[in-house]
C-alpha positions in Angstrom: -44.9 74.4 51.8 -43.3 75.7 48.4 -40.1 74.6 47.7 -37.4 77.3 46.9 -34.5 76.6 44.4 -36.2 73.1 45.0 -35.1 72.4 48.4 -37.9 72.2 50.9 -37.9 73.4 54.7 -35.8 70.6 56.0 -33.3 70.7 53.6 -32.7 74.6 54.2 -32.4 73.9 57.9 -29.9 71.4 57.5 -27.8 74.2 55.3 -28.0 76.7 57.8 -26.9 74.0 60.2 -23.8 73.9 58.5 -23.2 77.7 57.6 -23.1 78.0 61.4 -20.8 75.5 62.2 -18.8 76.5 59.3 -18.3 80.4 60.0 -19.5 80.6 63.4 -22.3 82.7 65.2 -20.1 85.4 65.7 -18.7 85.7 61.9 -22.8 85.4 60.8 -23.6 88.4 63.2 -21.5 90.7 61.9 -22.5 89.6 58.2 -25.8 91.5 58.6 -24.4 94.9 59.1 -21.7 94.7 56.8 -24.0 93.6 54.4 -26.4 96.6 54.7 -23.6 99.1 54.6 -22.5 97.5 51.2 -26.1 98.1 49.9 -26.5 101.7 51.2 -23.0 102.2 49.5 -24.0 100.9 46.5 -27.7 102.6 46.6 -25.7 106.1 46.9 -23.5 105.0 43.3 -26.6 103.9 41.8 -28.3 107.6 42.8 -24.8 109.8 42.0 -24.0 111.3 45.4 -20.8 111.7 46.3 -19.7 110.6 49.8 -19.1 113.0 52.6 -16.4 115.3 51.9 -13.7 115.9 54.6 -13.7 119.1 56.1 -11.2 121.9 55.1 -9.1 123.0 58.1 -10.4 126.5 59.2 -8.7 129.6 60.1 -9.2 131.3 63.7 -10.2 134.7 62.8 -7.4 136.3 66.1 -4.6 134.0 66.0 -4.3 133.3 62.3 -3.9 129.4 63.2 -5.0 126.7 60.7 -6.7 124.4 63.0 -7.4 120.5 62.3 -11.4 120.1 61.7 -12.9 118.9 64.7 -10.6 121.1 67.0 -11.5 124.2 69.2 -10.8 126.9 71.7 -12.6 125.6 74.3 -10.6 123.9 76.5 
């Protein structure tokens, strides 16, 4: 088996071990998704686009109201 960072299989498994009685299955699940936001986050700087914009407040053409985005007539 190759050896990464020059620890072998059984050493790796003994680190993980640890990391999960450390931080807990719980803290690790989370890690993953947090972890791939950060990237897409940081794939969007790298590529120069902006992130959404928040939407301008809109008028209703009869009343004249300035309504909050999101919000409608239908009730």
């Amino acid at each position: 088996m190759p050896r990464f960072a020059g620890l072998g299989g059984w050493e790796w498994l003994v680190i993980l071990v640890i990391v999960i009685l450390i931080f807990g299955v719980g803290r690790l699940a989370g890690l993953g998704p947090a972890l791939g936001k950060t990237i897409r986050g940081f794939r969007k700087s790298l590529k120069g686009e902006e992130e959404e914009k928040p939407e301008v407040p809109t008028q209703t053409p009869r009343e004249g109201k300035v309504e909050p985005p999101g919000k409608s007539d239908a009730r």
